[in-house]
N, CA, C and O atoms as a Tinker XYZ file with bonds, in Angstrom:
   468  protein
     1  N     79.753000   42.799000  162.837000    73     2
     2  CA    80.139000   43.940000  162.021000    64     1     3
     3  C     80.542000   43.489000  160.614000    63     2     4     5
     4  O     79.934000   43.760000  159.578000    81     3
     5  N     81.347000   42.963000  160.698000    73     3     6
     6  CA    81.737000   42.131000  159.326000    64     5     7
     7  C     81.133000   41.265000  158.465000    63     6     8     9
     8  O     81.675000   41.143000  157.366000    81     7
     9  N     80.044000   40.568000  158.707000    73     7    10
    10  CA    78.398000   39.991000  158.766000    64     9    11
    11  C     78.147000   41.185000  157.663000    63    10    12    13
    12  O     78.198000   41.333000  156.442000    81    11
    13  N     77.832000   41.975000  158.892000    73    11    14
    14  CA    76.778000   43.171000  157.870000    64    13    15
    15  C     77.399000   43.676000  156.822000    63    14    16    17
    16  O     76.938000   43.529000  155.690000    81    15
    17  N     78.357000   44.237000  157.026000    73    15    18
    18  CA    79.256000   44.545000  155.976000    64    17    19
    19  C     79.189000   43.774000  154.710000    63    18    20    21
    20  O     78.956000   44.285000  153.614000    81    19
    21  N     79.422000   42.423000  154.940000    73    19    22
    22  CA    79.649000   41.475000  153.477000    64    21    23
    23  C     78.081000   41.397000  152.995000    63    22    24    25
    24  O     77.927000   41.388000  151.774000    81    23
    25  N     76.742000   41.333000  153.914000    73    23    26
    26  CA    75.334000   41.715000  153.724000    64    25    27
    27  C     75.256000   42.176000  152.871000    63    26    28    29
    28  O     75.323000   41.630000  151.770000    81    27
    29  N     74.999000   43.944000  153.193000    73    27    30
    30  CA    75.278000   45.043000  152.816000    64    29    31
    31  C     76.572000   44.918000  150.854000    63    30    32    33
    32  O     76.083000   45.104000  149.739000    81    31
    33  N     77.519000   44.707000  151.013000    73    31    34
    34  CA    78.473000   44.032000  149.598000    64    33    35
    35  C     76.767000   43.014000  148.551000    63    34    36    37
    36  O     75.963000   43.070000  147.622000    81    35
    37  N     77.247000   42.275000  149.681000    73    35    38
    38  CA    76.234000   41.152000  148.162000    64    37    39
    39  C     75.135000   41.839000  148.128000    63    38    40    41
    40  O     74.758000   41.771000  146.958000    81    39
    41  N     74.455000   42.416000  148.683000    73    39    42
    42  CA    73.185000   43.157000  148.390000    64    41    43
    43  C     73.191000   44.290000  146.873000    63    42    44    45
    44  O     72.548000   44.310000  145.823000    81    43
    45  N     74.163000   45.040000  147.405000    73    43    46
    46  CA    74.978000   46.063000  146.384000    64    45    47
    47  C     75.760000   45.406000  144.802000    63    46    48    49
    48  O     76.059000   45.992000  143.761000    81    47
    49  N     75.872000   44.222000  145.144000    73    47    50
    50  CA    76.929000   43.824000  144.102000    64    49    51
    51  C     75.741000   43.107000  143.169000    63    50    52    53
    52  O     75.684000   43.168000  141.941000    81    51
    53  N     74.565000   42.232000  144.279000    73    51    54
    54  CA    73.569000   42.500000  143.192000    64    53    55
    55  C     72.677000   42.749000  142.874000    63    54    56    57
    56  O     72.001000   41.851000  142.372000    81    55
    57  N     72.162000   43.999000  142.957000    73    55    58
    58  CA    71.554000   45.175000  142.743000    64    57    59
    59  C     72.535000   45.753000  141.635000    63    58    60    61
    60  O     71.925000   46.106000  140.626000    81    59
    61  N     73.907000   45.933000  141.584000    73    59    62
    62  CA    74.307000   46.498000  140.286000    64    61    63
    63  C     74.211000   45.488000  139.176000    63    62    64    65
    64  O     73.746000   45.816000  138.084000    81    63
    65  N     74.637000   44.273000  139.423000    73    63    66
    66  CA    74.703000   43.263000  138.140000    64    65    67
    67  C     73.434000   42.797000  137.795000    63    66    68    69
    68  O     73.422000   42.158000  136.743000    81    67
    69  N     71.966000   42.971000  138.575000    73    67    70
    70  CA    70.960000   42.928000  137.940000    64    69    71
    71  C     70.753000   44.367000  136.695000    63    70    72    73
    72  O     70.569000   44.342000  135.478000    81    71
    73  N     70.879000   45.481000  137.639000    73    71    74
    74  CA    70.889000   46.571000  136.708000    64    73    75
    75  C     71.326000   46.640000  135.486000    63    74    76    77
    76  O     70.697000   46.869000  134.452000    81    75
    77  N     72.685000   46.384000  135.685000    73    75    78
    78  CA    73.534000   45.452000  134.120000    64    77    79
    79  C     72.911000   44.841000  133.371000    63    78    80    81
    80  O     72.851000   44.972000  132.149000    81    79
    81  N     72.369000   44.086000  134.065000    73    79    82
    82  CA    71.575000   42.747000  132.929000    64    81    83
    83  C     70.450000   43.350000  132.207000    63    82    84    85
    84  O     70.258000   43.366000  130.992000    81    83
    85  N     69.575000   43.957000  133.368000    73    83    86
    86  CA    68.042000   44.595000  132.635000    64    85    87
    87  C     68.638000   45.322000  131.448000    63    86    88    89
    88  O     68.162000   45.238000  130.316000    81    87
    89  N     69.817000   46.115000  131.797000    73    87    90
    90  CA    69.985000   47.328000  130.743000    64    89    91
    91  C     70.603000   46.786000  129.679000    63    90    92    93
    92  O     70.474000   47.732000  128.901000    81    91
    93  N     71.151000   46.004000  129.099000    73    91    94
    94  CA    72.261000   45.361000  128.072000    64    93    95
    95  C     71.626000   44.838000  127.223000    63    94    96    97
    96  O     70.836000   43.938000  127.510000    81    95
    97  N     71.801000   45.257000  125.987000    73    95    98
    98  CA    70.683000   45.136000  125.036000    64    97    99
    99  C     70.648000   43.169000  124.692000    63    98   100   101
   100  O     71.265000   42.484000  125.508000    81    99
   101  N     70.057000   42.567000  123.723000    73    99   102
   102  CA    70.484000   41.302000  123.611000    64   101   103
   103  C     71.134000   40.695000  122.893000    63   102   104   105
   104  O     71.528000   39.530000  122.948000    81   103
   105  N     71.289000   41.539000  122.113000    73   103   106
   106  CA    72.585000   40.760000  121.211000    64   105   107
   107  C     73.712000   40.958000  122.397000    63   106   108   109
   108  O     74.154000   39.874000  122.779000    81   107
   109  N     74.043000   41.635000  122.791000    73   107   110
   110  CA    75.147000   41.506000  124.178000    64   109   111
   111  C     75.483000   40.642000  124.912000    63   110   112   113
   112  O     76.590000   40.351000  125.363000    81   111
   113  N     73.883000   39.937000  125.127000    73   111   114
   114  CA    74.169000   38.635000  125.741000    64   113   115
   115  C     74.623000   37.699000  125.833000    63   114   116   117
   116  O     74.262000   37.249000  124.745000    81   115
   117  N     75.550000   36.418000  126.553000    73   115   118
   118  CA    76.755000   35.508000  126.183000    64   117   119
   119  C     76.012000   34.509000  126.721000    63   118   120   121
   120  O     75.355000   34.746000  127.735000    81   119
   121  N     76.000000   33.511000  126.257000    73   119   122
   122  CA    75.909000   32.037000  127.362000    64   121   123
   123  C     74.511000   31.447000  127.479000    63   122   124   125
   124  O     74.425000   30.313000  127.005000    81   123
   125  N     73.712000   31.808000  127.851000    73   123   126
   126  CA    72.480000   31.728000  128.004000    64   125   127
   127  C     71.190000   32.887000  128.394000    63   126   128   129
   128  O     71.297000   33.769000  129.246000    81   127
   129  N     69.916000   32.612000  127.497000    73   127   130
   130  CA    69.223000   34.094000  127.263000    64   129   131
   131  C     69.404000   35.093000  128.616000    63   130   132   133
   132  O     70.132000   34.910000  129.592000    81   131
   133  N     68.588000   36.087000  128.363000    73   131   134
   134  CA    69.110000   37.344000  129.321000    64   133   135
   135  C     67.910000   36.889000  130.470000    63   134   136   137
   136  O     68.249000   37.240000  131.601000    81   135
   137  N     66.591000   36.188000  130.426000    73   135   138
   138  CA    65.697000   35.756000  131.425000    64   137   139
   139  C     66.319000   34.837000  132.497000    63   138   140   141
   140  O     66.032000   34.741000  133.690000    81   139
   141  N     67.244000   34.187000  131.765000    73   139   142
   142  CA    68.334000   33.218000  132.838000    64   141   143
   143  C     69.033000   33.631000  133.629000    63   142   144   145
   144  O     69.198000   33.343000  134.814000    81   143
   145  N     69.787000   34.829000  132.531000    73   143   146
   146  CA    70.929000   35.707000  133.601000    64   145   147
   147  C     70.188000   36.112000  135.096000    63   146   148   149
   148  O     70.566000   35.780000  136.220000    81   147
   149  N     69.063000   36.900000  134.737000    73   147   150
   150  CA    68.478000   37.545000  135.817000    64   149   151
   151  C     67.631000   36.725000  137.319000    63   150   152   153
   152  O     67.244000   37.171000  138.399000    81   151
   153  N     67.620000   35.242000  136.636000    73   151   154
   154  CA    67.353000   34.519000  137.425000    64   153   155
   155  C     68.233000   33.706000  138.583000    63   154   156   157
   156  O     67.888000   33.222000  139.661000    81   155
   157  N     69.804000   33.776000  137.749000    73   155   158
   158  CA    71.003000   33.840000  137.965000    64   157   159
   159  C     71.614000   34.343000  139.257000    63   158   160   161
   160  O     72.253000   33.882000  140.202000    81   159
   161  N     71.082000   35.586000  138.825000    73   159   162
   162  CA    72.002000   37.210000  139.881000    64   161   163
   163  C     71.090000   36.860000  140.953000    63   162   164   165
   164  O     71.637000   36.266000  141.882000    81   163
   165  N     69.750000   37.085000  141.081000    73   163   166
   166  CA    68.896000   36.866000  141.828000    64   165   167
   167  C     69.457000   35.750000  142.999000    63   166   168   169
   168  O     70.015000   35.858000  144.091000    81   167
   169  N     69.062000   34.794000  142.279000    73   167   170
   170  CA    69.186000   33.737000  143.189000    64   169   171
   171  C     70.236000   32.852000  143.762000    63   170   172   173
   172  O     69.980000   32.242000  144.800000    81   171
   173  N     71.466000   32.718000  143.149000    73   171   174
   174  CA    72.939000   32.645000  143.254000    64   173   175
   175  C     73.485000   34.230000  143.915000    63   174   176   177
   176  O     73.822000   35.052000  143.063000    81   175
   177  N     73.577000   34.667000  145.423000    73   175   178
   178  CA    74.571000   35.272000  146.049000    64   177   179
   179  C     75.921000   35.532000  145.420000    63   178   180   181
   180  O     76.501000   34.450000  145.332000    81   179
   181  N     76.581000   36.411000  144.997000    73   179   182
   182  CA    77.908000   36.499000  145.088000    64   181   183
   183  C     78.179000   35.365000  143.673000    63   182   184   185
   184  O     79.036000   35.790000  142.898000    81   183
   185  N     77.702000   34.344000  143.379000    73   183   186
   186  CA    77.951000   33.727000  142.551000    64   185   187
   187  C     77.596000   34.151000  140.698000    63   186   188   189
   188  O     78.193000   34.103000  139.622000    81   187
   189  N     76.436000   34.502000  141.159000    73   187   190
   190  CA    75.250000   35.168000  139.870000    64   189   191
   191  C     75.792000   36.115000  139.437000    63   190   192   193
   192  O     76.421000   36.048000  138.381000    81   191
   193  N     75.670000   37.396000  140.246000    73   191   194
   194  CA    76.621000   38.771000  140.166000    64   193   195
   195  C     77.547000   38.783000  139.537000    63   194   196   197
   196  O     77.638000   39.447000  138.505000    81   195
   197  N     78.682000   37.875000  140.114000    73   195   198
   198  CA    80.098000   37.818000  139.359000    64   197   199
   199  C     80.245000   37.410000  138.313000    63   198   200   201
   200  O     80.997000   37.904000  137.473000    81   199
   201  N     79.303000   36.079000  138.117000    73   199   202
   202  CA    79.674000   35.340000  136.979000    64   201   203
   203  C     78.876000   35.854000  135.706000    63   202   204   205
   204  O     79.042000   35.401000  134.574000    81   203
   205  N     77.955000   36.900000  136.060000    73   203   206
   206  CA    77.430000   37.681000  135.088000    64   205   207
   207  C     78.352000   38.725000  134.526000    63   206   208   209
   208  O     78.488000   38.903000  133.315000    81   207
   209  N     79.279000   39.734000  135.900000    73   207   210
   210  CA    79.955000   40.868000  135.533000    64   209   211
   211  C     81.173000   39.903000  134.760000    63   210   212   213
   212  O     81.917000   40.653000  134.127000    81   211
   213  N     81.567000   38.511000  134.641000    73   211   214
   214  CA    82.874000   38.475000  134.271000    64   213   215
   215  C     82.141000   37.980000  132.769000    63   214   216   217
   216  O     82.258000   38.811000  131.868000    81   215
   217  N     81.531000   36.930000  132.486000    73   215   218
   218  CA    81.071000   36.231000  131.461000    64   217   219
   219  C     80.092000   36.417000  130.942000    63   218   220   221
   220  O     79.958000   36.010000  129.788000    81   219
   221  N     79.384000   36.878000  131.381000    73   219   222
   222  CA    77.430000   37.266000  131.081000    64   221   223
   223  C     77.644000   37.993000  130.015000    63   222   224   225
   224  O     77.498000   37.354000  128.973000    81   223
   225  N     78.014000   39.386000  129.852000    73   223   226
   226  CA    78.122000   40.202000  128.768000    64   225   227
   227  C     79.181000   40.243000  127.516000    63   226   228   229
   228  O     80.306000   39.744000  127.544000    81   227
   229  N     78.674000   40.842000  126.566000    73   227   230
   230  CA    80.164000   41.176000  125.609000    64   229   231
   231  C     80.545000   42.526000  125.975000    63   230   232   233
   232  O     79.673000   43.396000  125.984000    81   231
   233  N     81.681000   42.790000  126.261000    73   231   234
   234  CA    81.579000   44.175000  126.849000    64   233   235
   235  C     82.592000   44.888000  125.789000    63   234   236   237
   236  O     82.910000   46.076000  125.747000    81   235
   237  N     82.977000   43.891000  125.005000    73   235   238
   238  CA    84.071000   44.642000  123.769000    64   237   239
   239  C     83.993000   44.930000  122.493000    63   238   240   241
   240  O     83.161000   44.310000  121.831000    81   239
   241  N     84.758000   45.843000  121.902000    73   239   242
   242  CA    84.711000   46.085000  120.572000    64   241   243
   243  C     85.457000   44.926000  119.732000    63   242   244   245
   244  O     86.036000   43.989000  120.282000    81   243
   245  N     85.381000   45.088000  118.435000    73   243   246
   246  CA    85.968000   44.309000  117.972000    64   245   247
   247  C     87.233000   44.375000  118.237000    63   246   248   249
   248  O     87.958000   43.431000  117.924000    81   247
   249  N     87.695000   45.396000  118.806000    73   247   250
   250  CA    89.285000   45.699000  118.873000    64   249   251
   251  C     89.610000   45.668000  120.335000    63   250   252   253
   252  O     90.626000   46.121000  120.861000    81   251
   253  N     88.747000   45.154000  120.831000    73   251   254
   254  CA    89.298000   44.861000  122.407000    64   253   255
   255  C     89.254000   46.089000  123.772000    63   254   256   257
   256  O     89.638000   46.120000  124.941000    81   255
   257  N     88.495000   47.084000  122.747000    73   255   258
   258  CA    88.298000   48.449000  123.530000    64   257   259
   259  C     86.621000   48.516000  123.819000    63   258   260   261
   260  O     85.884000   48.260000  122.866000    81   259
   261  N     86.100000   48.817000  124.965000    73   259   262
   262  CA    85.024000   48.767000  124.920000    64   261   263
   263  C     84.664000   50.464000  124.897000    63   262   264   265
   264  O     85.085000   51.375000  125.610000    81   263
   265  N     83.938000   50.459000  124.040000    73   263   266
   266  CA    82.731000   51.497000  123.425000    64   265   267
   267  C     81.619000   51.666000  122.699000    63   266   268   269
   268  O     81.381000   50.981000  121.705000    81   267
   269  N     80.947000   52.471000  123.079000    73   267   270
   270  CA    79.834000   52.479000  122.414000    64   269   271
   271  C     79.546000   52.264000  121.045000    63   270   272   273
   272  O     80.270000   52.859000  120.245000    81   271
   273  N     78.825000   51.687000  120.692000    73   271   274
   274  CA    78.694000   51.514000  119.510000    64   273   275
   275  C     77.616000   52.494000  118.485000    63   274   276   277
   276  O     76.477000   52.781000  118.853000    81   275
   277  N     78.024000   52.803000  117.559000    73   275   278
   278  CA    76.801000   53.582000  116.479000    64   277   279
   279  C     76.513000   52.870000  115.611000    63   278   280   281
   280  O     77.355000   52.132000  115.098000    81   279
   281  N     75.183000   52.904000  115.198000    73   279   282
   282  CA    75.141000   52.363000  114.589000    64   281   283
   283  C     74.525000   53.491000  113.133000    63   282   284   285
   284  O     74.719000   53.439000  111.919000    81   283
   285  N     73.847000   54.303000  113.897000    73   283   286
   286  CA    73.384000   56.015000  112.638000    64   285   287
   287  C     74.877000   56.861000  112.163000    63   286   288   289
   288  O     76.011000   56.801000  112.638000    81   287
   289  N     74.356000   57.586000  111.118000    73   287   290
   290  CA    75.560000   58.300000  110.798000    64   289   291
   291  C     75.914000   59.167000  111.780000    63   290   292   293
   292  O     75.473000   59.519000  112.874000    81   291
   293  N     77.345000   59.540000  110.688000    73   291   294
   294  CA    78.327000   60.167000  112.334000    64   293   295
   295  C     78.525000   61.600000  112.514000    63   294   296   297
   296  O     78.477000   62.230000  111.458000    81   295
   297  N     78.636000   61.964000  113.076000    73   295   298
   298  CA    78.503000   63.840000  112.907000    64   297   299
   299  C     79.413000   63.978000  111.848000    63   298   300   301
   300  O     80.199000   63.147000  111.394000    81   299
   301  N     79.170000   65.316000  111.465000    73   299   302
   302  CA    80.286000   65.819000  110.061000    64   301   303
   303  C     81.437000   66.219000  110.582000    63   302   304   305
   304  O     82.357000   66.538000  109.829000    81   303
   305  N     81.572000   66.267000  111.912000    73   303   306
   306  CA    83.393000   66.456000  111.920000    64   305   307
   307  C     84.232000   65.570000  112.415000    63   306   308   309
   308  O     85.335000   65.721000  112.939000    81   307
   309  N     83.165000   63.979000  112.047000    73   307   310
   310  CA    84.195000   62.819000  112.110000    64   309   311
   311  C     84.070000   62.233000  110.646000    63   310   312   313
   312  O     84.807000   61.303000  110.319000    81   311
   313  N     83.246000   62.704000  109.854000    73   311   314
   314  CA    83.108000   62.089000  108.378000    64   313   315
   315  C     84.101000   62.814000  108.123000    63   314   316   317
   316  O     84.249000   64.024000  108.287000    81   315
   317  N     85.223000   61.550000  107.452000    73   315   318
   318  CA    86.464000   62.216000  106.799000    64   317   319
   319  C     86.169000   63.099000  104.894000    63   318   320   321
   320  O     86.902000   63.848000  104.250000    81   319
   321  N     85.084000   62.645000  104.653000    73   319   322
   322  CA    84.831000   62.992000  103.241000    64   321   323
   323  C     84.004000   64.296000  103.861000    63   322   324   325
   324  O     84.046000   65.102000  102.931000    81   323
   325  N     83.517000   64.710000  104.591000    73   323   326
   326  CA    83.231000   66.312000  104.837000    64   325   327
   327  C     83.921000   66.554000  105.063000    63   326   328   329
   328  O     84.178000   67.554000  104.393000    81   327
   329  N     85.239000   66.191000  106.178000    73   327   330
   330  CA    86.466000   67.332000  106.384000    64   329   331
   331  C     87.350000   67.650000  105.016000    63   330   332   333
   332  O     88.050000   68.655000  104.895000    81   331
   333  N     87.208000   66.681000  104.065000    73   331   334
   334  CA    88.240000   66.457000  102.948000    64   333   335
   335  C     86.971000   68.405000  101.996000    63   334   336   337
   336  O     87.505000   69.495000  101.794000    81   335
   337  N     85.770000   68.154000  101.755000    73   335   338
   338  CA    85.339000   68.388000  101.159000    64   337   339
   339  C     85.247000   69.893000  101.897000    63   338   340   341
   340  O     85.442000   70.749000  101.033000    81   339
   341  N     85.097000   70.277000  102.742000    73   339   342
   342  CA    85.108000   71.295000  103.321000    64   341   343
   343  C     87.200000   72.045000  103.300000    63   342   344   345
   344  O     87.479000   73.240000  103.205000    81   343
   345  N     87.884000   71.288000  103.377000    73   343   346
   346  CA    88.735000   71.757000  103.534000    64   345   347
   347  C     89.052000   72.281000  101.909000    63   346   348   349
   348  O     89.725000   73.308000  101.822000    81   347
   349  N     88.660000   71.709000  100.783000    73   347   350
   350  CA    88.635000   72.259000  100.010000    64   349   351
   351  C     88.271000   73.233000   99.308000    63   350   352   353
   352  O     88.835000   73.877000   98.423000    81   351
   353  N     86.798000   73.311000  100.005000    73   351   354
   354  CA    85.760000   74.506000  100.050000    64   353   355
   355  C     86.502000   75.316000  100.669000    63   354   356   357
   356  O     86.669000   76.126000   99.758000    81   355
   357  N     87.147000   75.771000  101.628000    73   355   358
   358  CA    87.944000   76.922000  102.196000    64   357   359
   359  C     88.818000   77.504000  101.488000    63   358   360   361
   360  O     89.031000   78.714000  101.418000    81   359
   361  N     89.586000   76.262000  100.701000    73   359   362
   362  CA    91.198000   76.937000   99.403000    64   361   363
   363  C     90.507000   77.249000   98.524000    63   362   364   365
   364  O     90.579000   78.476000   98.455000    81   363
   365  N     89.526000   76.690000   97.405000    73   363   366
   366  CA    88.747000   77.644000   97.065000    64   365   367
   367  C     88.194000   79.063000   97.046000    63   366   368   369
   368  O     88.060000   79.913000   96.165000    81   367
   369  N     87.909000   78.998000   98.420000    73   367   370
   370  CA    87.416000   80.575000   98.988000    64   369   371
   371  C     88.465000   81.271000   98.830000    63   370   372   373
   372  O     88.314000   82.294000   98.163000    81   371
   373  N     89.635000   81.020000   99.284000    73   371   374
   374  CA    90.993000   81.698000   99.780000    64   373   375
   375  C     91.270000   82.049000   98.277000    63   374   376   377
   376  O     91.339000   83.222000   97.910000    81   375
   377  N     91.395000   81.203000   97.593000    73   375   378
   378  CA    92.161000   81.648000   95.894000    64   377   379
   379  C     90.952000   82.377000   95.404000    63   378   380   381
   380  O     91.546000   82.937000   94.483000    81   379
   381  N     89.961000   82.732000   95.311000    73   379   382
   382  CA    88.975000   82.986000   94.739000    64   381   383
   383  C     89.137000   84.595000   95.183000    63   382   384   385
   384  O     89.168000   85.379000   94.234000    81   383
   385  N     89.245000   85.178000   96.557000    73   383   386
   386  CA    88.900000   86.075000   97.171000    64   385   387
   387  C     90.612000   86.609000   96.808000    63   386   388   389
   388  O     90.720000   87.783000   96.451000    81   387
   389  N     91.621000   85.949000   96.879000    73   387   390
   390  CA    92.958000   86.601000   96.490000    64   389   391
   391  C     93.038000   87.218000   95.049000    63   390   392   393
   392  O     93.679000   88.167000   94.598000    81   391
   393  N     92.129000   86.307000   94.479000    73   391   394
   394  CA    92.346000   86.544000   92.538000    64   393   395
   395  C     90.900000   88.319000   92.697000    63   394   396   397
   396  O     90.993000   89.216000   91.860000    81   395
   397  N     90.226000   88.368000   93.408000    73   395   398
   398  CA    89.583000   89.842000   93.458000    64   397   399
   399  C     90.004000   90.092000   94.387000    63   398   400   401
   400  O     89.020000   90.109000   95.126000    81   399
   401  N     91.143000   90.412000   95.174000    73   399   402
   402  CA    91.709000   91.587000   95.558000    64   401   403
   403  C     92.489000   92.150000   94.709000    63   402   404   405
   404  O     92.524000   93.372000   94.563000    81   403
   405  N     93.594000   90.880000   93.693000    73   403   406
   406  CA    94.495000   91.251000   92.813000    64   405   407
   407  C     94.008000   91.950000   91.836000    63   406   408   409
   408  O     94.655000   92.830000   91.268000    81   407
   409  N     92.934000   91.661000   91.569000    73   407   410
   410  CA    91.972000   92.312000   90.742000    64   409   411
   411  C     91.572000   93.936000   90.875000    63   410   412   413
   412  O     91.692000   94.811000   90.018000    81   411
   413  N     91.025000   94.045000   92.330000    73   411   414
   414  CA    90.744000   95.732000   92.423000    64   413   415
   415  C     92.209000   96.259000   92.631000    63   414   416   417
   416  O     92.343000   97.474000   92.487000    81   415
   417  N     93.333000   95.523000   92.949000    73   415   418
   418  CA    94.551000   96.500000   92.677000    64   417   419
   419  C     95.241000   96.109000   91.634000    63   418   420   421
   420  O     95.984000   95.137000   91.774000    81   419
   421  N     95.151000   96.790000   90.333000    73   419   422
   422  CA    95.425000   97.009000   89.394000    64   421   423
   423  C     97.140000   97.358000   89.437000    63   422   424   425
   424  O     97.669000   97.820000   90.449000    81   423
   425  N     97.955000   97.035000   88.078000    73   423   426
   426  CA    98.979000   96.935000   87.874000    64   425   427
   427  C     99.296000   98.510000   88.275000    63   426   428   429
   428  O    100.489000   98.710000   88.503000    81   427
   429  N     98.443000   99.643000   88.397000    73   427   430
   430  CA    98.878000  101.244000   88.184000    64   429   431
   431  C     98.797000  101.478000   89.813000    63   430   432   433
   432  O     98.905000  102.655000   90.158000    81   431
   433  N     98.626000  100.541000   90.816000    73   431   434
   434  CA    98.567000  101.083000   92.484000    64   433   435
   435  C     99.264000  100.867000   93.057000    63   434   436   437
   436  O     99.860000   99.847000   92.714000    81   435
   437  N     99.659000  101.387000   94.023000    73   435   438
   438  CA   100.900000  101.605000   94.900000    64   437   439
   439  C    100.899000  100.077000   95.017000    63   438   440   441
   440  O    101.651000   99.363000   94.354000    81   439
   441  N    100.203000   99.724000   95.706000    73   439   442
   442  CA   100.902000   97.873000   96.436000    64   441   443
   443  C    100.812000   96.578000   95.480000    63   442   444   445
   444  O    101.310000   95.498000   95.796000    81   443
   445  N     99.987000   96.853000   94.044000    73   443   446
   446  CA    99.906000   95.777000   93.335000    64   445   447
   447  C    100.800000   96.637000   92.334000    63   446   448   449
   448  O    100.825000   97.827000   92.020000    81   447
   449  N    101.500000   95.541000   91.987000    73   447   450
   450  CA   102.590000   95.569000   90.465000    64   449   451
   451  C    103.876000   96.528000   90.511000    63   450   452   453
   452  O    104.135000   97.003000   91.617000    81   451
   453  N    104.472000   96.768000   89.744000    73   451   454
   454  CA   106.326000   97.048000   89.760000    64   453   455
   455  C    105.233000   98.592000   90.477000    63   454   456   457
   456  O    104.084000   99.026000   90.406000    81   455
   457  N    107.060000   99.037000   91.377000    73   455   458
   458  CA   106.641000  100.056000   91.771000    64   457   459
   459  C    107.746000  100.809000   90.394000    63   458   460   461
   460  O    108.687000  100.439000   89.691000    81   459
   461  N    106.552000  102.576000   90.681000    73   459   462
   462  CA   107.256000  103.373000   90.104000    64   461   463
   463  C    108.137000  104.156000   90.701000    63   462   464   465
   464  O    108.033000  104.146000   91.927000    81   463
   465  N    109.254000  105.065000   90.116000    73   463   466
   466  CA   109.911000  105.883000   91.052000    64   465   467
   467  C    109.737000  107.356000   89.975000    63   466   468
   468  O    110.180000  108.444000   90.342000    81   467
């Protein structure tokens, strides 16, 4: 039972760390080319697998966080110079649209300018 079980593990463990390898682009790669790695996982049990999932890859950012990387521009509501530029475009709008309301109510109407009695 326990046989199969650990079987069944290294079979799985590498079957994922080959998957890993095929998929990881090559600059990613650490140690020796990515044709090695895979020859590695393959043929080293339990040894290949691991020593690929621990050392094989770069799996980090420069900052120690792993994520994806972009390398194309970034949508406009993470470009801080569109939010800057848009947020200005809005106060704009806002003062623009206040200065013609003040405008159609004239100093002589009930809600714009001194009231009369």
């Amino acid at each position: 039972m326990i046989k199969g079980f650990l079987a069944v593990l290294s079979i799985a463990l590498t079957v994922f760390a080959l998957a890993d390898c095929v998929q990881t682009e090559n600059d990613k790669v650490r140690g020796i080319p990515k044709w090695a790695w895979v020859v590695l996982v393959v043929l080293l049990p339990w040894v290949g697998p691991i020593t690929w999932l621990v050392v094989g890859k770069d799996r980090q950012d420069g900052n120690g966080i792993d994520r994806p990387r972009r390398d194309g521009p970034t949508a406009p509501d993470e470009d801080p110079d569109f939010l800057r530029r848009l947020d200005e475009d809005i106060r704009r709008e806002r003062r623009e649209r206040q200065r013609r309301e003040q405008g159609e109510q004239g100093p002589d109407s009930p809600s714009g300018g001194p009231a009369s009695t």
